[in-house]
C-alpha atoms as a printed R data frame, in Angstrom:
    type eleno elety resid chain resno       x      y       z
1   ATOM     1    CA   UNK     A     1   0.000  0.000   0.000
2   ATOM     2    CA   UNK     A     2   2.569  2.695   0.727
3   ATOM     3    CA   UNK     A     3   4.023  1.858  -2.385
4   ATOM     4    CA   UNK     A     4   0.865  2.887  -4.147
5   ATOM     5    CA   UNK     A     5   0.609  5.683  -2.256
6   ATOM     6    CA   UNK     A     6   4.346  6.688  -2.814
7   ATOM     7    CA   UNK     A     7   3.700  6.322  -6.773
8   ATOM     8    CA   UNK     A     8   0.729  8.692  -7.169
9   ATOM     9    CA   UNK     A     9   2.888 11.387  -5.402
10  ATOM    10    CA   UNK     A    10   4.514 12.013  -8.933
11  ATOM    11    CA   UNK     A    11   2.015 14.291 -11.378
12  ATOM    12    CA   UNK     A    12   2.137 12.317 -14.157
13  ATOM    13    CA   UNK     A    13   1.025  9.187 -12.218
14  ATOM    14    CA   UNK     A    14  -1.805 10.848 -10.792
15  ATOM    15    CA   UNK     A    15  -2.290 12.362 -14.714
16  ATOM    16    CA   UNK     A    16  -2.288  8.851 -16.065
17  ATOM    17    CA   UNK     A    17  -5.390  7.226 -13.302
18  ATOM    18    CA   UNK     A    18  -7.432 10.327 -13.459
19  ATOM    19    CA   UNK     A    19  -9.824  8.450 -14.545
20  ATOM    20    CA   UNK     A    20  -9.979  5.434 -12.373
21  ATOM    21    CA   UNK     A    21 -10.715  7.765  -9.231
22  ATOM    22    CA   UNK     A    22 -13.350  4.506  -8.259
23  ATOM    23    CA   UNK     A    23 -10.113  2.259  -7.716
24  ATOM    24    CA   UNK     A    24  -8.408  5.164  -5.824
25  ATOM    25    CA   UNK     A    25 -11.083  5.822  -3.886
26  ATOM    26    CA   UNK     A    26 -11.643  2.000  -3.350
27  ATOM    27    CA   UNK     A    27  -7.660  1.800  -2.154
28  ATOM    28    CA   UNK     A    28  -8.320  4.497   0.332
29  ATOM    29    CA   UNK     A    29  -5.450  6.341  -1.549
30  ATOM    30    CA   UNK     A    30  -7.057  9.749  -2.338
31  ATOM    31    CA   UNK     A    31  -9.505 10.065   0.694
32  ATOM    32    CA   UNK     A    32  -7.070 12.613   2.162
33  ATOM    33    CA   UNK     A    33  -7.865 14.855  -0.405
34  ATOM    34    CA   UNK     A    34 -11.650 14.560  -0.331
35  ATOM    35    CA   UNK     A    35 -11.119 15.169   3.613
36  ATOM    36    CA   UNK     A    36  -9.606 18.223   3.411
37  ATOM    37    CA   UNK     A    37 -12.189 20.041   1.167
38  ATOM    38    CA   UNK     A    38 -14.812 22.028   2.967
39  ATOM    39    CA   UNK     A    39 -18.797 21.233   1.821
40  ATOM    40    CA   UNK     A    40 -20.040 22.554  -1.320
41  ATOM    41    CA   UNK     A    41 -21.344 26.308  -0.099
42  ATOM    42    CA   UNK     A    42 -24.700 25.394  -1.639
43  ATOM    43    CA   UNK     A    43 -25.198 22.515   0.471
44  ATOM    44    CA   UNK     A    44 -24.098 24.808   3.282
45  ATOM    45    CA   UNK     A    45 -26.533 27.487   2.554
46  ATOM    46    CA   UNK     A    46 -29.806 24.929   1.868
47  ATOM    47    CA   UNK     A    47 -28.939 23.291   4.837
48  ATOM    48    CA   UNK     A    48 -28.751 24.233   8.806
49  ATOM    49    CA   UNK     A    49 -25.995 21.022  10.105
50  ATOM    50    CA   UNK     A    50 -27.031 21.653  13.245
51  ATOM    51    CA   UNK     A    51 -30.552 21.672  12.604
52  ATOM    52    CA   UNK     A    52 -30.098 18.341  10.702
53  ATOM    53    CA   UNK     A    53 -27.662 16.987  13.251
54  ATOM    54    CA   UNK     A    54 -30.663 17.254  15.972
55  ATOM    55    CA   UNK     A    55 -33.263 15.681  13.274
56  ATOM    56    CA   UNK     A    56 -31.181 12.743  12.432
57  ATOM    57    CA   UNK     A    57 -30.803 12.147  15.894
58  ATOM    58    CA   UNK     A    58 -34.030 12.727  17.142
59  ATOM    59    CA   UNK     A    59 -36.046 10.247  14.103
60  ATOM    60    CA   UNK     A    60 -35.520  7.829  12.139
61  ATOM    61    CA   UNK     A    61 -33.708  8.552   8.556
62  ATOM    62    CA   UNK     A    62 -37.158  8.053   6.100
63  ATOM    63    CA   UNK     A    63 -38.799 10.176   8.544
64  ATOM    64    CA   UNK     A    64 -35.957 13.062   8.975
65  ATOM    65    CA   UNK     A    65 -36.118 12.832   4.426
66  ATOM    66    CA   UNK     A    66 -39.722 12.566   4.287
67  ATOM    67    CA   UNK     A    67 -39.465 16.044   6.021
68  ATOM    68    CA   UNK     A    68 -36.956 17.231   3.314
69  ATOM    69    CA   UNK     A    69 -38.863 15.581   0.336
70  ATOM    70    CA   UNK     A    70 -36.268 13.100  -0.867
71  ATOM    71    CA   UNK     A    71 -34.957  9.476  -0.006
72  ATOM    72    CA   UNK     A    72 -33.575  8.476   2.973
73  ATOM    73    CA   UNK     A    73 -29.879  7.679   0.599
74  ATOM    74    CA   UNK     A    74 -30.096 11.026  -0.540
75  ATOM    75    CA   UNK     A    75 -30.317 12.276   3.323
76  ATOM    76    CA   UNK     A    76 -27.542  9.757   3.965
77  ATOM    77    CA   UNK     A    77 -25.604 11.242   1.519
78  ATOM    78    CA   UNK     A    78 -25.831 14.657   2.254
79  ATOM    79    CA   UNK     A    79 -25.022 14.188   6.029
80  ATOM    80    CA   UNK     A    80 -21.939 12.664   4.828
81  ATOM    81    CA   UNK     A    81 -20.938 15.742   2.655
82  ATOM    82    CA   UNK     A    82 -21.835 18.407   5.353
83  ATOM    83    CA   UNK     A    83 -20.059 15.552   7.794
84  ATOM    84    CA   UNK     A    84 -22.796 15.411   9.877
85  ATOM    85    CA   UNK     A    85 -22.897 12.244  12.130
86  ATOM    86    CA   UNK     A    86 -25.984  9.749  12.007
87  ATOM    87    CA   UNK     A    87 -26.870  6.831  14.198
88  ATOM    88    CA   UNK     A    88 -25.564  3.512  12.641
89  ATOM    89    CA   UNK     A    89 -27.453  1.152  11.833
90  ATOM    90    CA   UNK     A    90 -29.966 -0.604  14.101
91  ATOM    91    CA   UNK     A    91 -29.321  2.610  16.055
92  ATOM    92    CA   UNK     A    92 -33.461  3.053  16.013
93  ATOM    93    CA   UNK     A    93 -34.547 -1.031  17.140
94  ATOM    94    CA   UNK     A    94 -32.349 -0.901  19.484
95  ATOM    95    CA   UNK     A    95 -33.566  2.093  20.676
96  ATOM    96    CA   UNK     A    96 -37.528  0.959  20.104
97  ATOM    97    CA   UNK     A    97 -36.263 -2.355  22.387
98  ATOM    98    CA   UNK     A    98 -34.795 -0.498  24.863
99  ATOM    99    CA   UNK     A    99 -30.871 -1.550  24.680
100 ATOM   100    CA   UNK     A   100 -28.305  0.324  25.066
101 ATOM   101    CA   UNK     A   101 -27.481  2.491  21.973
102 ATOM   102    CA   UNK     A   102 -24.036  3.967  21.704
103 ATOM   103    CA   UNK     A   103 -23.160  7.596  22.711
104 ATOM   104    CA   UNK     A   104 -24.461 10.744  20.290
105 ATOM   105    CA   UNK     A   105 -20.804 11.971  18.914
106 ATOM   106    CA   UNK     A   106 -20.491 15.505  19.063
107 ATOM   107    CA   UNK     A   107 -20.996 17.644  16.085
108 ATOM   108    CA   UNK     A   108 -17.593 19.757  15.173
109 ATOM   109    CA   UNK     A   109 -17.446 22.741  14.018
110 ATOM   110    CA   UNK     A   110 -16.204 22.643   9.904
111 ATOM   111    CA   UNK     A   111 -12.890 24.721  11.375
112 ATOM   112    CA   UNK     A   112 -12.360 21.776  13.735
113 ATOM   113    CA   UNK     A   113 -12.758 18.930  10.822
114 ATOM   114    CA   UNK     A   114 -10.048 21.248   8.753
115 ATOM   115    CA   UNK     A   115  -7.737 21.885  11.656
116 ATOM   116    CA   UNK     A   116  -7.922 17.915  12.601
């Protein structure tokens, strides 16, 4: 692996698998980059994180994108952009059956997830 990842340091390595950014991605060699990038300032503007932090943590996913108007994916997808943690799975039946469900993390600020 650090091989791979010593390779795509040179430009015209990274030039020549533009295209095959699935197999980087898949490697887990370019999710630094991705990591580093703030969320889309359209997202940012359509959508309050903390607002959507307490939703997704207060209801279930369809429920939290039934409120938005699109599928649950799409919700799961956006909370990953604006890095906004949801419950795992099984977060809600275990919840409903009265388990213990693991602890809420904290939502950081976006000059926290850049800093760190």
């Amino acid at each position: 692996m650090e091989e791979a990842g010593e390779l795509l340091k040179h430009p015209r390595m990274r030039e020549h698998i533009a295209s095959e950014s699935w197999h980087l991605t898949r490697l887990k060699l370019n999710s630094e980059e991705k990591k580093s990038q703030p969320p889309p300032p359209h997202l940012l503007a359509q959508y309050n994180r903390e607002e959507l932090y307490e939703k997704v943590w207060s209801l279930p996913t369809r429920e939290v994108a039934k409120h938005y108007g699109f599928s649950d994916v799409r919700l799961g997808k956006v909370c990953k952009i604006l890095r906004v943690p949801k419950p795992g799975r099984g977060y809600w039946a275990k919840k409903d059956a009265g388990k213990p469900t693991p602890k809420r993390p904290p939502l950081l600020s976006l000059e926290k997830l850049k800093a760190g």
